[in-house]
Biopython code that builds the backbone (N, CA, C, O; Angstrom):
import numpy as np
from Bio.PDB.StructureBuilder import StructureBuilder

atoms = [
    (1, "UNK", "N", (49.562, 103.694, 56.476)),
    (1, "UNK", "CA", (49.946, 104.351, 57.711)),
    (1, "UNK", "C", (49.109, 103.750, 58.838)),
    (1, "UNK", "O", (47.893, 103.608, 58.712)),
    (2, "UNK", "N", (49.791, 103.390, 59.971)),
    (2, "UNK", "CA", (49.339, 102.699, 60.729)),
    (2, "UNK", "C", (48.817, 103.900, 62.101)),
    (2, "UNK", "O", (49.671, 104.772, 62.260)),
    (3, "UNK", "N", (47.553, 104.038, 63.076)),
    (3, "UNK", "CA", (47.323, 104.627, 64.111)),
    (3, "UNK", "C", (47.355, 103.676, 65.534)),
    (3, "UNK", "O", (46.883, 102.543, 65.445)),
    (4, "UNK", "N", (47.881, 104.111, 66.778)),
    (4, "UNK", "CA", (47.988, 103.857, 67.981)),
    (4, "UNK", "C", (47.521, 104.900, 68.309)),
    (4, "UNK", "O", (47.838, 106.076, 68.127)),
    (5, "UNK", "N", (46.125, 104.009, 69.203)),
    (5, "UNK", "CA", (45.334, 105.178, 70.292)),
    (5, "UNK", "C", (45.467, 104.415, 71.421)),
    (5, "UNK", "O", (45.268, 103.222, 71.194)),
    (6, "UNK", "N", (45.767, 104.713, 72.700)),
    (6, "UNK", "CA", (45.572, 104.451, 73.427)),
    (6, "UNK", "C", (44.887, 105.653, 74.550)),
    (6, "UNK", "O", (44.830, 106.881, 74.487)),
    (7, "UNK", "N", (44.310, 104.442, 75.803)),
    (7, "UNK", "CA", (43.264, 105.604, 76.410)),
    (7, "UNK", "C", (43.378, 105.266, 77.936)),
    (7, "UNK", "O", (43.016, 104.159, 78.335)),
    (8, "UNK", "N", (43.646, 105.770, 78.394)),
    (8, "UNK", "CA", (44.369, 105.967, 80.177)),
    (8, "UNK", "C", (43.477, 106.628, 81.087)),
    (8, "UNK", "O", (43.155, 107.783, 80.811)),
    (9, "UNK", "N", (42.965, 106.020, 82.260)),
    (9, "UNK", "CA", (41.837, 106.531, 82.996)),
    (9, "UNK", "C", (43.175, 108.124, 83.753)),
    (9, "UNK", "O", (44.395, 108.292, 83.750)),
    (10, "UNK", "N", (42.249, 108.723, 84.148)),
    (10, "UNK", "CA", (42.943, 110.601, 84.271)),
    (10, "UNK", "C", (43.028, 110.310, 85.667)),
    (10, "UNK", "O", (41.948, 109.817, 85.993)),
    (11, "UNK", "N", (43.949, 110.395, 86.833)),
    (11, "UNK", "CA", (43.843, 110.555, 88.226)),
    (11, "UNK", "C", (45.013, 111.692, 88.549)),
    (11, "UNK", "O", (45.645, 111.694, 89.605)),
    (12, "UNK", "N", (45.183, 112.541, 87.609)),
    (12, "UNK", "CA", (46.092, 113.912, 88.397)),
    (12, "UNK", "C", (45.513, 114.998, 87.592)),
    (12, "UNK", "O", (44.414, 114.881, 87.050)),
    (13, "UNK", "N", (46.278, 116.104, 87.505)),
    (13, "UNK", "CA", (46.269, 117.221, 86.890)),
    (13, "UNK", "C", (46.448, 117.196, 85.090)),
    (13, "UNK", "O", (47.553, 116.961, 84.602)),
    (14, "UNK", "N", (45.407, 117.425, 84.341)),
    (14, "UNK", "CA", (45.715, 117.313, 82.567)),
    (14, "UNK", "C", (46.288, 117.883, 82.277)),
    (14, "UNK", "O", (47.130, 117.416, 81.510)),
    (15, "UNK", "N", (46.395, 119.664, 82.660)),
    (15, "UNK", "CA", (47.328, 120.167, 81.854)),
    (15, "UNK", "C", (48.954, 120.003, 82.034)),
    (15, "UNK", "O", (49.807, 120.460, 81.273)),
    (16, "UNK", "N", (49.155, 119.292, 83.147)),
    (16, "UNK", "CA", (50.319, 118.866, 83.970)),
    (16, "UNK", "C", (50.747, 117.678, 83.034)),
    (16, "UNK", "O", (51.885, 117.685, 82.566)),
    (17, "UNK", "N", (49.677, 116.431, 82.682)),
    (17, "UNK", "CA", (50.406, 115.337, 82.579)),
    (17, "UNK", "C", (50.425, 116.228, 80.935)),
    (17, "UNK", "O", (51.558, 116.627, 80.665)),
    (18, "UNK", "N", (49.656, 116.471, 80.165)),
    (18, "UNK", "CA", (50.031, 117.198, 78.626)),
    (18, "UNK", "C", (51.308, 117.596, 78.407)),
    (18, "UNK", "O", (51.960, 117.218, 77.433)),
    (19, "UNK", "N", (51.889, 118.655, 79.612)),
    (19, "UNK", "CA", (52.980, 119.175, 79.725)),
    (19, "UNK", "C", (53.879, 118.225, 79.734)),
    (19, "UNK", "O", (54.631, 118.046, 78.776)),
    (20, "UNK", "N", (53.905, 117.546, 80.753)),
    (20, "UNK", "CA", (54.786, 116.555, 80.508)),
    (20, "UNK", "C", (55.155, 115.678, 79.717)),
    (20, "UNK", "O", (56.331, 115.545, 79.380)),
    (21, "UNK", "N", (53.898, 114.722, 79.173)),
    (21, "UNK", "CA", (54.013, 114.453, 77.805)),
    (21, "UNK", "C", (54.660, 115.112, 76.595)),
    (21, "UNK", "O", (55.340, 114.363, 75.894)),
    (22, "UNK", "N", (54.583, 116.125, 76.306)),
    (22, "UNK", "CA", (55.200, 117.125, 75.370)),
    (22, "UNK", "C", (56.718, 116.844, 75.637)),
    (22, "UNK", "O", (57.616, 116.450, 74.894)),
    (23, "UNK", "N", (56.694, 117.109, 76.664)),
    (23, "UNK", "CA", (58.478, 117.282, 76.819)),
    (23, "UNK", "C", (58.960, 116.035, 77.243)),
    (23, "UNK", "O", (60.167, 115.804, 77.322)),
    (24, "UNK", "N", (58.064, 115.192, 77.530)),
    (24, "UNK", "CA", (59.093, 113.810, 77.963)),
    (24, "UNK", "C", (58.631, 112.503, 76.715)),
    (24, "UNK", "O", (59.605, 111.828, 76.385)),
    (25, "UNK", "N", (57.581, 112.191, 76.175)),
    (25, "UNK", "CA", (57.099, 111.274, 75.359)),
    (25, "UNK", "C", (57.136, 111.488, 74.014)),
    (25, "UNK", "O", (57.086, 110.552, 73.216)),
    (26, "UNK", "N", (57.240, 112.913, 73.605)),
    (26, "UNK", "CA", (57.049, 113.699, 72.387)),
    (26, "UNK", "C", (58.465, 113.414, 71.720)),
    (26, "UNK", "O", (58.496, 112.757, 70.680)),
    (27, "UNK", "N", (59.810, 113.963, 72.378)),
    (27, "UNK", "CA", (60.986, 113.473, 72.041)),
    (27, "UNK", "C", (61.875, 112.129, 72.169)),
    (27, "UNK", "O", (63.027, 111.923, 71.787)),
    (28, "UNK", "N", (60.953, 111.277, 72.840)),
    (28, "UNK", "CA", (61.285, 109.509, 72.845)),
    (28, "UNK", "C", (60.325, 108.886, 71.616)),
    (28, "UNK", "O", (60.551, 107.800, 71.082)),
    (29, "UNK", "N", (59.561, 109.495, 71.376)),
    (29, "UNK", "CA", (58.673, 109.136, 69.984)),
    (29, "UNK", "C", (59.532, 109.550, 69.178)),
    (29, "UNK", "O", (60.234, 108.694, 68.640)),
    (30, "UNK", "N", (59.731, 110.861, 68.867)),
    (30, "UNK", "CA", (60.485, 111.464, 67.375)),
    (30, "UNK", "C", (61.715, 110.552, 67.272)),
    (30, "UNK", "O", (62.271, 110.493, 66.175)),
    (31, "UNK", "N", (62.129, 109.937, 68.147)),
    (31, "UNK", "CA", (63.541, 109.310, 68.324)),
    (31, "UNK", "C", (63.405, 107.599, 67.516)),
    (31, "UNK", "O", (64.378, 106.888, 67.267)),
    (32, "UNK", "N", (61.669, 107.176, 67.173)),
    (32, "UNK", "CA", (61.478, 105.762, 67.065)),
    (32, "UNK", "C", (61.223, 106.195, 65.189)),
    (32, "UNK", "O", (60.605, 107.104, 64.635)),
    (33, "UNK", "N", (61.914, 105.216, 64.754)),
    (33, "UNK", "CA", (61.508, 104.574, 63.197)),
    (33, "UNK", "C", (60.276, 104.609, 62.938)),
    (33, "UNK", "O", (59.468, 104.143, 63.741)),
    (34, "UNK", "N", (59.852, 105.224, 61.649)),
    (34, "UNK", "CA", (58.427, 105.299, 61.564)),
    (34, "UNK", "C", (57.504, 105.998, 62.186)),
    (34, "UNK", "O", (56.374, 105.678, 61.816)),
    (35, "UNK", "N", (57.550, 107.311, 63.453)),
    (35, "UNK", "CA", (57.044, 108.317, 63.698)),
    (35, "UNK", "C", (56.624, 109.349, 62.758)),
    (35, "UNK", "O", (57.351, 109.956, 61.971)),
    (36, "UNK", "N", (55.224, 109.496, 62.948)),
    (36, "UNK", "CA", (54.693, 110.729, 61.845)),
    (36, "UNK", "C", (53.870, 111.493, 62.968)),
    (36, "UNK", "O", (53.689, 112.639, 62.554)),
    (37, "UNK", "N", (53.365, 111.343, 64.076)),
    (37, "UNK", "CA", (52.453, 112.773, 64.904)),
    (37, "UNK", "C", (52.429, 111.307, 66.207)),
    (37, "UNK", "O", (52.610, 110.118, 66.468)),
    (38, "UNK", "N", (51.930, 113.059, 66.749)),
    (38, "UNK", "CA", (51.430, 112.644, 68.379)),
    (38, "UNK", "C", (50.633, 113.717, 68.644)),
    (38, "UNK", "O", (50.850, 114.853, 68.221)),
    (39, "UNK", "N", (49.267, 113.230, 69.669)),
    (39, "UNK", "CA", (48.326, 114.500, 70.064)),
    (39, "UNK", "C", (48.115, 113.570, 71.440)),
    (39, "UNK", "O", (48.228, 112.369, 71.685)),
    (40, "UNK", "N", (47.785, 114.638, 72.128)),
    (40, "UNK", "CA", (47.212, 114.376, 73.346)),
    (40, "UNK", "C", (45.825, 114.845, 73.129)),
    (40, "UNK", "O", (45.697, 115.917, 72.539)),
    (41, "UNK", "N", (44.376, 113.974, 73.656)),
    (41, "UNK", "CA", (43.581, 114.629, 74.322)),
    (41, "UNK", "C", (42.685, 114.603, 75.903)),
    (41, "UNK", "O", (42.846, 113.579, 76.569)),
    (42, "UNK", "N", (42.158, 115.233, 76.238)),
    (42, "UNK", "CA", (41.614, 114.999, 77.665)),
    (42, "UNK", "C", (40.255, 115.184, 77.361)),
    (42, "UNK", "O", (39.802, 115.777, 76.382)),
    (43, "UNK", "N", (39.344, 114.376, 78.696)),
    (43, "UNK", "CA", (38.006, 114.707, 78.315)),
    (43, "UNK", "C", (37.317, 113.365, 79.065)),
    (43, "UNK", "O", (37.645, 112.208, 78.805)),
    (44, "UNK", "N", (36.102, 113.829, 80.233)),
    (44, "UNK", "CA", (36.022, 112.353, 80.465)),
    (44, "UNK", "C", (36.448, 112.091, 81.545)),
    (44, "UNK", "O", (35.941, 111.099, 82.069)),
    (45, "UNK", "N", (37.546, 112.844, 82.343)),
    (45, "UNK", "CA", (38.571, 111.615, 83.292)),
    (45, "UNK", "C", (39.276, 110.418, 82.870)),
    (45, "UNK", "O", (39.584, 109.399, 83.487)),
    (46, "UNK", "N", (39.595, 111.077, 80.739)),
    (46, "UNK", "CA", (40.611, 110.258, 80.649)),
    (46, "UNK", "C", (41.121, 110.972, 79.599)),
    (46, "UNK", "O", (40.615, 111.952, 79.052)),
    (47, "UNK", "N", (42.583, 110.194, 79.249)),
    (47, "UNK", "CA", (43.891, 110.967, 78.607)),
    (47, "UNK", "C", (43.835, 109.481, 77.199)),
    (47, "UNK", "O", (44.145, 108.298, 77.342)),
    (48, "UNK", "N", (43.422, 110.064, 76.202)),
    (48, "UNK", "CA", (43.494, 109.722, 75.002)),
    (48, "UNK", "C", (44.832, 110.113, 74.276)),
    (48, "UNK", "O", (45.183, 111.257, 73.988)),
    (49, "UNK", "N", (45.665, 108.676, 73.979)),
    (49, "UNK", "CA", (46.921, 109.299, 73.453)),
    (49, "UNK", "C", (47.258, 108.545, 71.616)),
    (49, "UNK", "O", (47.450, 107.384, 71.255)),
    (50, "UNK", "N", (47.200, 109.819, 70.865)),
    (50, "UNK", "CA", (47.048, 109.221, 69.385)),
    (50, "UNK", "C", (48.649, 109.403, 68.914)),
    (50, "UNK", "O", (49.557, 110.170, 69.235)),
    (51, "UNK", "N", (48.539, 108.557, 68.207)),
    (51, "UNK", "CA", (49.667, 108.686, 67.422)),
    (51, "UNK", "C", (49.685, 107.837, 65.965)),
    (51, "UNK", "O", (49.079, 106.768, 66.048)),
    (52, "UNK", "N", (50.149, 108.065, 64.925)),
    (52, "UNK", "CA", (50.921, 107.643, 63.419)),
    (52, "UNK", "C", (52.051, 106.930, 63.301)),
    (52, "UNK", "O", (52.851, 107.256, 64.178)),
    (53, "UNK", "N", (52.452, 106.095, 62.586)),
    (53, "UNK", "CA", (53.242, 105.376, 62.451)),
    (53, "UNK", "C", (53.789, 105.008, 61.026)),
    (53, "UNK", "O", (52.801, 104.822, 60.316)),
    (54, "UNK", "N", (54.767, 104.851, 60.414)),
    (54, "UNK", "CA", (55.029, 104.486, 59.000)),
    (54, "UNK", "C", (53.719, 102.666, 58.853)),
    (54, "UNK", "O", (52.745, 102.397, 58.149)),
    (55, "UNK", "N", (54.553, 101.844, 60.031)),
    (55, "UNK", "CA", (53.902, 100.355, 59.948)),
    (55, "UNK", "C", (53.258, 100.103, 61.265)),
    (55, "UNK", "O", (53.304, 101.043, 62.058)),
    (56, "UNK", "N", (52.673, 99.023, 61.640)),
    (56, "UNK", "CA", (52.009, 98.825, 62.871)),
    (56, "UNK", "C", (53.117, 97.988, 63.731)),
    (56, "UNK", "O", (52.859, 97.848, 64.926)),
    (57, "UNK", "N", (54.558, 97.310, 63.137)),
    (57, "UNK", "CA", (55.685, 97.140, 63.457)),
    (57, "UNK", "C", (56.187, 97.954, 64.630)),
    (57, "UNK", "O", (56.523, 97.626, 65.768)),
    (58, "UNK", "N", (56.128, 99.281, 63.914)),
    (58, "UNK", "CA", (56.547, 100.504, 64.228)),
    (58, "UNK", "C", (55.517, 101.341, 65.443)),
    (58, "UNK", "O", (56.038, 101.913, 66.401)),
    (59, "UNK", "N", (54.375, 101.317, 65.286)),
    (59, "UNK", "CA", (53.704, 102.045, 66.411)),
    (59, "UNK", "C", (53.808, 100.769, 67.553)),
    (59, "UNK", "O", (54.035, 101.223, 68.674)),
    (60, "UNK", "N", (53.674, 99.027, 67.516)),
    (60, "UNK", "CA", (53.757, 98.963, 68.599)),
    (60, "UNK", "C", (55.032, 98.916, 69.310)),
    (60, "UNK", "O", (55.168, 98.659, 70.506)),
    (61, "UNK", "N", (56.152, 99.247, 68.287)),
    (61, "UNK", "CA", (57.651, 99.789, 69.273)),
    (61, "UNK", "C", (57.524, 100.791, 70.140)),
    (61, "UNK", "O", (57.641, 100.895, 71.361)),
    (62, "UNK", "N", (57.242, 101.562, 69.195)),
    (62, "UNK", "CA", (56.190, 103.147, 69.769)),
    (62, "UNK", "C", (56.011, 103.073, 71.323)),
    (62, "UNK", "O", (56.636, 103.448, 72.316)),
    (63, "UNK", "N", (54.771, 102.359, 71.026)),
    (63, "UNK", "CA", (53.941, 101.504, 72.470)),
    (63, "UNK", "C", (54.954, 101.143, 73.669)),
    (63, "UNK", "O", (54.949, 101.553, 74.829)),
    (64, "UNK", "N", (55.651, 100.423, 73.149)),
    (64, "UNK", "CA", (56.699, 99.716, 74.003)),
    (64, "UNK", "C", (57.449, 100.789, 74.699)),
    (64, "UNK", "O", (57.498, 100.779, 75.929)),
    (65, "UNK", "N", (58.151, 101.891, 73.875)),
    (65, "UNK", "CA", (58.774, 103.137, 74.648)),
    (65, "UNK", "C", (58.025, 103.928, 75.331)),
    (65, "UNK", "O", (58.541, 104.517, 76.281)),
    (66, "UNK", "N", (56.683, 104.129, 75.032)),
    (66, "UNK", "CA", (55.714, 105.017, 75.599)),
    (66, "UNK", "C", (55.598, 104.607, 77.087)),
    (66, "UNK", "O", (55.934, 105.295, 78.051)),
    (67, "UNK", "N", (54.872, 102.925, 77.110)),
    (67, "UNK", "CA", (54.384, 102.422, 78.543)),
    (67, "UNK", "C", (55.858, 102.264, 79.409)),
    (67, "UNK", "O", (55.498, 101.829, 80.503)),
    (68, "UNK", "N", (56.947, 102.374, 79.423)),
    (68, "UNK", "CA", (58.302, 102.696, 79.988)),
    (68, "UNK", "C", (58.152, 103.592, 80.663)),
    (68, "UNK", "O", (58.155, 103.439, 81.885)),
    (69, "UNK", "N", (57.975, 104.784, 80.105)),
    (69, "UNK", "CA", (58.367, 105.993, 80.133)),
    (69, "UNK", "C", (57.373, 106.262, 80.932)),
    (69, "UNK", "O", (57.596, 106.826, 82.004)),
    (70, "UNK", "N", (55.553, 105.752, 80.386)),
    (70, "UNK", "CA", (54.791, 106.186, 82.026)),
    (70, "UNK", "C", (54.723, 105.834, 83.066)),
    (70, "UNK", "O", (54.657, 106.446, 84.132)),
    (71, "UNK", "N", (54.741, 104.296, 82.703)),
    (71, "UNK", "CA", (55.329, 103.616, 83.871)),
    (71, "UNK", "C", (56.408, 104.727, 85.341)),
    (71, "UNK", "O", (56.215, 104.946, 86.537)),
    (72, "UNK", "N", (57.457, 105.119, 84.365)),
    (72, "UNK", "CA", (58.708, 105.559, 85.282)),
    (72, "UNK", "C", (58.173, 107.161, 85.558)),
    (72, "UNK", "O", (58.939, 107.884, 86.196)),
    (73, "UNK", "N", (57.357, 107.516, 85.264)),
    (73, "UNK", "CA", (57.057, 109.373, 85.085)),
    (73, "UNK", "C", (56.034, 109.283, 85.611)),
    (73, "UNK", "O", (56.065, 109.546, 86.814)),
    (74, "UNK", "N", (54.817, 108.929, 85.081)),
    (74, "UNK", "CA", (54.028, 108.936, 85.035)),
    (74, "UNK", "C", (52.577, 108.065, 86.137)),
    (74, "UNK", "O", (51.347, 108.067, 86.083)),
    (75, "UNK", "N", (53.633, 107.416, 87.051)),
    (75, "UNK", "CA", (52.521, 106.180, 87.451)),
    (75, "UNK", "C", (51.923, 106.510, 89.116)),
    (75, "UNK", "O", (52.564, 106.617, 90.162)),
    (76, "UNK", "N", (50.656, 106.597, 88.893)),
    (76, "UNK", "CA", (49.313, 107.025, 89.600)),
    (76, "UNK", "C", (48.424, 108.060, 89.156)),
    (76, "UNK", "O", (47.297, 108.363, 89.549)),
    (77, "UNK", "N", (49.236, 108.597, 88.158)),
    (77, "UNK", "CA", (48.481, 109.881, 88.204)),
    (77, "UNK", "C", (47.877, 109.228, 86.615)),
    (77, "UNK", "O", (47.102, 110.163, 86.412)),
    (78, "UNK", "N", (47.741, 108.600, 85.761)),
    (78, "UNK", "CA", (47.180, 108.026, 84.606)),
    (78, "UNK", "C", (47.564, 106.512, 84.720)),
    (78, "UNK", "O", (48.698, 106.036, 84.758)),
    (79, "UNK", "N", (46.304, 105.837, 84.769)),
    (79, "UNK", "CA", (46.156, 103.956, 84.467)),
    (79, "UNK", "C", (46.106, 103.616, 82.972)),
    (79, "UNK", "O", (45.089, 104.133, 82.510)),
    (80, "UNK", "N", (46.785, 102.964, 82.043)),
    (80, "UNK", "CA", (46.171, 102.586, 80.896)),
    (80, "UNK", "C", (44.926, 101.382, 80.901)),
    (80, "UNK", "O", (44.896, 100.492, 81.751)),
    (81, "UNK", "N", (44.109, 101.493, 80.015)),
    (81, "UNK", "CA", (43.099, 101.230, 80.296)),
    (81, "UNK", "C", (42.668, 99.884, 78.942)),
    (81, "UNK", "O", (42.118, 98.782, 78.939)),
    (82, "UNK", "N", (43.355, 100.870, 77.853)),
    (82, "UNK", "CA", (43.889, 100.227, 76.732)),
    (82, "UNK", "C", (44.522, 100.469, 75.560)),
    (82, "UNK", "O", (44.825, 101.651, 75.403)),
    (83, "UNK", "N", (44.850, 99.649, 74.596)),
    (83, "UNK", "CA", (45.547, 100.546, 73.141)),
    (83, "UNK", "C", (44.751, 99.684, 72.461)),
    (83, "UNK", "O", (44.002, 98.797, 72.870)),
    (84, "UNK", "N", (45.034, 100.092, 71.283)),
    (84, "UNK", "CA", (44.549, 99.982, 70.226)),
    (84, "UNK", "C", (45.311, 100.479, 68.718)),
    (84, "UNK", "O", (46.001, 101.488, 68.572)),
    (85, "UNK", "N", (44.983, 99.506, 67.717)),
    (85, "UNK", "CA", (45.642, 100.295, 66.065)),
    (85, "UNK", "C", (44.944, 99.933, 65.464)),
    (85, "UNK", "O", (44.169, 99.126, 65.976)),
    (86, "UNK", "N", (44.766, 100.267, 64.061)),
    (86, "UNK", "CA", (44.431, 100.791, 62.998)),
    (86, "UNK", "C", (44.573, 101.138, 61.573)),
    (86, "UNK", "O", (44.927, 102.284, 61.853)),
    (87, "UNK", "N", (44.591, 101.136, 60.757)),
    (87, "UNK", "CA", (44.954, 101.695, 59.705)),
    (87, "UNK", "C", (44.270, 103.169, 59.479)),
    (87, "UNK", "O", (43.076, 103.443, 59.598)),
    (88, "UNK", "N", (45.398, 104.084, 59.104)),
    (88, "UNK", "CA", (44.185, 105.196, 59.007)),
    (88, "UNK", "C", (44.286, 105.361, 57.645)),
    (88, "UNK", "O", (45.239, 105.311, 56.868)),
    (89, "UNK", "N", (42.894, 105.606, 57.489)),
    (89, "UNK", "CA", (42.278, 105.967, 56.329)),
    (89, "UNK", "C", (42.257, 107.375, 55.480)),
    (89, "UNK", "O", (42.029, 107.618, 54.295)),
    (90, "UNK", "N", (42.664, 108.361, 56.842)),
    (90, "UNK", "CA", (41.611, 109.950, 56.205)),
    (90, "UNK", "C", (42.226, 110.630, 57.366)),
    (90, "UNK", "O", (41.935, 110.414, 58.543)),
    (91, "UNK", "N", (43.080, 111.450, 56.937)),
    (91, "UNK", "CA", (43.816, 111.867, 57.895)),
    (91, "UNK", "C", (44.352, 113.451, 57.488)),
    (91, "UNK", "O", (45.528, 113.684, 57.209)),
    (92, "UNK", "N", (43.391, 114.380, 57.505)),
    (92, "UNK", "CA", (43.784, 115.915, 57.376)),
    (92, "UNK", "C", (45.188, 116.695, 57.554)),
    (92, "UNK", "O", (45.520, 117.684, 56.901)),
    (93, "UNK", "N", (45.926, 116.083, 58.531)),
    (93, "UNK", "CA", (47.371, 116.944, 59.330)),
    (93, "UNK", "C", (47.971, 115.693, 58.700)),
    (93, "UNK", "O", (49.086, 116.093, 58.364)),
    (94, "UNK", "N", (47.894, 114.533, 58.377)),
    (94, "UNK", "CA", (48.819, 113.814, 58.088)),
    (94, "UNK", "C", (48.910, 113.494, 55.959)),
    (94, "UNK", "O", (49.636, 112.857, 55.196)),
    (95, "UNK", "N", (47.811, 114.308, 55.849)),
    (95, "UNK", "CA", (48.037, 114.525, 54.175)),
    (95, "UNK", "C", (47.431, 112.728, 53.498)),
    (95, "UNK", "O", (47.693, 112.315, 52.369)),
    (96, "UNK", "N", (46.797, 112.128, 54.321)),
    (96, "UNK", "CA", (45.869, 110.484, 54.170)),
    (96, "UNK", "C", (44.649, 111.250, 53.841)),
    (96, "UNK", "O", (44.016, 112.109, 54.454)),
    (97, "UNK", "N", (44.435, 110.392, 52.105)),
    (97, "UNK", "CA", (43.311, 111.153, 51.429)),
    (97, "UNK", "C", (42.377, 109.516, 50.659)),
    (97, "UNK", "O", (42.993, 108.526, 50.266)),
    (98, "UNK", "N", (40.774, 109.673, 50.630)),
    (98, "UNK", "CA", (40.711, 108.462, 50.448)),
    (98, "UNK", "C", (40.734, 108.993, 48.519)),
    (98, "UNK", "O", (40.376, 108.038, 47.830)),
    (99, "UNK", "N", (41.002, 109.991, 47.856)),
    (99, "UNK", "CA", (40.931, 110.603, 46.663)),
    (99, "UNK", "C", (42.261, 109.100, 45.878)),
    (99, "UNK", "O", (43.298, 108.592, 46.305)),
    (100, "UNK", "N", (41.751, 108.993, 45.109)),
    (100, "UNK", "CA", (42.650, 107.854, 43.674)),
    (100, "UNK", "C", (41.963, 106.621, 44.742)),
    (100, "UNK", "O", (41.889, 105.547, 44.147)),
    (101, "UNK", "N", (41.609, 106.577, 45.741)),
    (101, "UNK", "CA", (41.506, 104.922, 46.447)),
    (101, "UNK", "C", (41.133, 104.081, 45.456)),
    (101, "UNK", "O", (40.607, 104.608, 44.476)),
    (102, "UNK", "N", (41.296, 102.710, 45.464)),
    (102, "UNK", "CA", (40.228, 102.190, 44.658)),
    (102, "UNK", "C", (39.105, 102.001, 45.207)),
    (102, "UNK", "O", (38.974, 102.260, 46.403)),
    (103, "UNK", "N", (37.799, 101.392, 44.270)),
    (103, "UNK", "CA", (36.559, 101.499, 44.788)),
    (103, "UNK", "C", (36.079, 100.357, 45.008)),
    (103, "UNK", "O", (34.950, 100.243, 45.484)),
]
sb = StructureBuilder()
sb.init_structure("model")
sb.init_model(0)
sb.init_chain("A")
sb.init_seg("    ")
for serial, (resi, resn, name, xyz) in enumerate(atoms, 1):
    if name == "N":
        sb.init_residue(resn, " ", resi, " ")
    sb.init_atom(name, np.array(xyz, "f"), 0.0, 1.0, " ", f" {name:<3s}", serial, name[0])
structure = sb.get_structure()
């Protein structure tokens, strides 16, 4: 399972852009191949945006629909700053256990 974090300097209202996120990024994600979660967090004067993926194929499609969408919604009030992926390892809400791993 692949992770996309990306991290966006904050220049409006958080609980505003959250909101929005929810209802505008949340259902253009569920809509992409290979979606497993999305969280928002704030903190900082910046907007940390996580997400899961089946492949890393797949989260940077993800990516691709996401920066669209802030681009067109979203732009002044959050800068991306950068992304980033991952493999995740250990993942509580997503049921990623390092238990049978090999050693």
């Amino acid at each position: 399972m692949e992770g996309r974090m990306a991290t966006y300097s904050l220049n409006g209202d958080a609980d505003d852009i959250a909101r929005r996120a929810e209802e505008g990024i949340l259902p253009l994600l569920e809509a992409q191949p290979g979606f497993k979660s999305y969280t928002v967090a704030v903190g900082d004067g910046e907007v940390f945006s996580l997400s899961a993926w089946d492949t890393r194929a797949d989260a940077e499609a993800g990516s691709e629909a996401v920066a669209a969408w802030v681009a067109e919604n979203l732009a002044g009030e959050i800068t991306l700053k950068e992304v980033r992926y991952a493999e995740i390892k250990l993942s509580t809400t997503l049921g990623v256990s390092t238990a049978g791993a090999a050693a």
